[in-house]
KOLMARPA-450532 format. One record per residue: residue number from 0; residue in three letters; x, y, z of N, C-alpha, C, O in turn. Coordinates in steps of 0.05 Angstrom, whole numbers. Layout:
! KOLMARPA-450532
ATOM  gulo  pado      nu      nv      nw     cau     cav     caw      cu      cv      cw      ou      ov      ow
ATOM   NUM   ALA       X       Y       Z       X       Y       Z       X       Y       Z       X       Y       Z
...
! end
This chain:
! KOLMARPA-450532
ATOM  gulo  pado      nu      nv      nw     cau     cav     caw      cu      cv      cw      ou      ov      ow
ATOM     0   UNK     476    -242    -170     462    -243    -145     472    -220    -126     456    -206    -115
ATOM     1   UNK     498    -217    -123     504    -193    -114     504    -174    -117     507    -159     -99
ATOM     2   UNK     500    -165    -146     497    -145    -154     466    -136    -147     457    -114    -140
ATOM     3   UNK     453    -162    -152     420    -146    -152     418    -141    -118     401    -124    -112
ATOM     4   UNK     434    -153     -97     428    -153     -65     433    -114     -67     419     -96     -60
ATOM     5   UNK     459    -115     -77     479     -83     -69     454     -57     -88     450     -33     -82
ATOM     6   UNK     442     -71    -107     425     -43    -120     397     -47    -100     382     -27     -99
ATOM     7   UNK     389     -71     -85     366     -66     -64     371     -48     -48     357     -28     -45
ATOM     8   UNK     394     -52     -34     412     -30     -15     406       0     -21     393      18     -10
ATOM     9   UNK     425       0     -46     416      19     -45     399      41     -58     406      65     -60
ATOM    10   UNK     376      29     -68     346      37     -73     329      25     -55     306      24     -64
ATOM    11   UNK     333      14     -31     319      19     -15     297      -6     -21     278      -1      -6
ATOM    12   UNK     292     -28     -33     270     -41     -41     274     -67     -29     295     -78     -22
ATOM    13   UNK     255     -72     -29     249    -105     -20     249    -128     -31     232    -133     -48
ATOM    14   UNK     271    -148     -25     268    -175     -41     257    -194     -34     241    -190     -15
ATOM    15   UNK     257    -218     -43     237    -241     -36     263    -263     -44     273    -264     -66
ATOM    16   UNK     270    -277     -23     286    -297     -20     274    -325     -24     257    -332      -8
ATOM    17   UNK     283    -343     -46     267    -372     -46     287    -384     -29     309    -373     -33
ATOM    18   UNK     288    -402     -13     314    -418      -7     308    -444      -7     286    -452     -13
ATOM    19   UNK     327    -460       1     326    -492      -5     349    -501      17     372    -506      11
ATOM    20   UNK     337    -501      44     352    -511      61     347    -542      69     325    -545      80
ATOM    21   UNK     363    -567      67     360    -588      65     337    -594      49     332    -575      34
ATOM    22   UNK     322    -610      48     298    -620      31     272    -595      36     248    -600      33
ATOM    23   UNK     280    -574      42     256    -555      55     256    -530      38     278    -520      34
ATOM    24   UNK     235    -518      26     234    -500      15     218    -472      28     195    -473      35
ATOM    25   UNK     238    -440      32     226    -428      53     229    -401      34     246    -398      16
ATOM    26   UNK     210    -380      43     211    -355      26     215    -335      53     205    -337      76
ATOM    27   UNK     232    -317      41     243    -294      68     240    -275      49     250    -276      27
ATOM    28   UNK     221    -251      60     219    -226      48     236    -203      59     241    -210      82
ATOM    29   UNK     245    -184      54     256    -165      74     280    -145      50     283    -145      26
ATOM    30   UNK     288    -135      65     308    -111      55     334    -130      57     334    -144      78
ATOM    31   UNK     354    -134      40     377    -153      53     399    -126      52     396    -105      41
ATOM    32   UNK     428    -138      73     445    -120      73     467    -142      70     468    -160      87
ATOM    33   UNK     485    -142      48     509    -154      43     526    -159      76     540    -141      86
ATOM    34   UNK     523    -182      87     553    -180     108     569    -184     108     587    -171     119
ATOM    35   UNK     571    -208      92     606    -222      87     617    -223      51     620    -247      44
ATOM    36   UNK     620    -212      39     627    -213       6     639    -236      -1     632    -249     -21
ATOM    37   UNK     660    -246      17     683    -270      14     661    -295      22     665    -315       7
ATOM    38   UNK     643    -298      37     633    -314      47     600    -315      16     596    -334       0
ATOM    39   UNK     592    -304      17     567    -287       0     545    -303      27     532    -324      23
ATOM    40   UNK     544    -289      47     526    -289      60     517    -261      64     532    -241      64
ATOM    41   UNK     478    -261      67     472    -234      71     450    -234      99     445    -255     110
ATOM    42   UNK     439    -209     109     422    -210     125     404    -200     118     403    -176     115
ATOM    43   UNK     376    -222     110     347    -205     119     333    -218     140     333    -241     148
ATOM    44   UNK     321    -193     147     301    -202     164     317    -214     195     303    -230     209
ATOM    45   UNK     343    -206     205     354    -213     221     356    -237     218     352    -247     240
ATOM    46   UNK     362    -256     197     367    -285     190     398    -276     169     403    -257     155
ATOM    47   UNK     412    -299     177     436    -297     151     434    -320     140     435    -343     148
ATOM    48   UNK     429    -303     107     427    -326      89     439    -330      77     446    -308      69
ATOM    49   UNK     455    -353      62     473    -353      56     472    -358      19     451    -364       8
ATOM    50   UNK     493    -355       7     489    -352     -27     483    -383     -35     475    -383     -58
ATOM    51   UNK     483    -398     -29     485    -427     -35     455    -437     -22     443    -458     -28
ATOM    52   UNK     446    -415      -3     412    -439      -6     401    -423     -21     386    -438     -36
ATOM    53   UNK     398    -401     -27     389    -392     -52     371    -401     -83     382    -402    -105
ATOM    54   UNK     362    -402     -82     344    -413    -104     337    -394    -123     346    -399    -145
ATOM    55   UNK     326    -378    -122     311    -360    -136     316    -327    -114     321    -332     -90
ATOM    56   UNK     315    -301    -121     313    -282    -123     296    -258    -130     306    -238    -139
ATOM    57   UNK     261    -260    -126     246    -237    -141     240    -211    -126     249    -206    -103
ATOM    58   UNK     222    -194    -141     214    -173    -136     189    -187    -110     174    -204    -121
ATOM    59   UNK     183    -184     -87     155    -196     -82     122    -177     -94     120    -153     -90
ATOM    60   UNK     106    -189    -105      83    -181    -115      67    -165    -103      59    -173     -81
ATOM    61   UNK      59    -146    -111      37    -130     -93      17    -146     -77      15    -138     -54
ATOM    62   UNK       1    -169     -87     -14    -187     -81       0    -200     -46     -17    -201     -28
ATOM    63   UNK      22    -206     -40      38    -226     -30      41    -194      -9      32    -198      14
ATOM    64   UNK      48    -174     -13      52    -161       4      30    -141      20      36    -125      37
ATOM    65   UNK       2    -148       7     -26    -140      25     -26    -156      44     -27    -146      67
ATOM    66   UNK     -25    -183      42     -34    -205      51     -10    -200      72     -21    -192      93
ATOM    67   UNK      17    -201      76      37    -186      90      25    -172     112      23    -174     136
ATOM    68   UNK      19    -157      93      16    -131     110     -15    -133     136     -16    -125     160
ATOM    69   UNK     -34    -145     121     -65    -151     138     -49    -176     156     -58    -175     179
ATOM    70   UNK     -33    -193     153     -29    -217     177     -17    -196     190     -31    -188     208
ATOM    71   UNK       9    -179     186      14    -164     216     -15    -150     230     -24    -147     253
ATOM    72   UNK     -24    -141     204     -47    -124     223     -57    -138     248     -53    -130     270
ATOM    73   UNK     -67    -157     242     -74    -180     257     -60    -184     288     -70    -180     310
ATOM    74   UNK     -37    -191     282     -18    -186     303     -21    -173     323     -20    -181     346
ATOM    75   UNK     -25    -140     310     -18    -127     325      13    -113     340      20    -102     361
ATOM    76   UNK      25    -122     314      58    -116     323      59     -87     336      70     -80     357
ATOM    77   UNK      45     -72     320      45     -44     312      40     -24     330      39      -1     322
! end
């Protein structure tokens, strides 16, 4: 798991976080940056997540990241 966080780093790509915090299941997309090694907590998305709610780890899908991308449109973040 750390290893695949440190080669996102640094190639630059985007992961897709499953997690499992108490009975709740939540997906965080984003770039992560290793903060604590001793701890294995990381930061995406200005959230620290930690190695233990962790569930799963993927690439996110082209599909998952239009749909991303048209809700900000929406928004208007931009």
């Amino acid at each position: 798991m750390e290893a695949l966080v440190k080669q996102s780093t640094r190639n630059d790509t985007v992961l897709e976080f499953v997690l499992c915090i108490g009975s709740y299941e939540e997906i965080i997309q984003g770039k992560p940056f290793l903060l604590n090694e001793s701890l294995q907590s990381f930061l995406v998305n200005h959230r620290v997540v930690m190695a233990k709610e962790i569930v799963e780890i993927r690439y996110p899908s082209p599909k998952n990241q239009l749909e991303l991308e048209l809700e900000a449109a929406s928004y208007d973040f931009f």
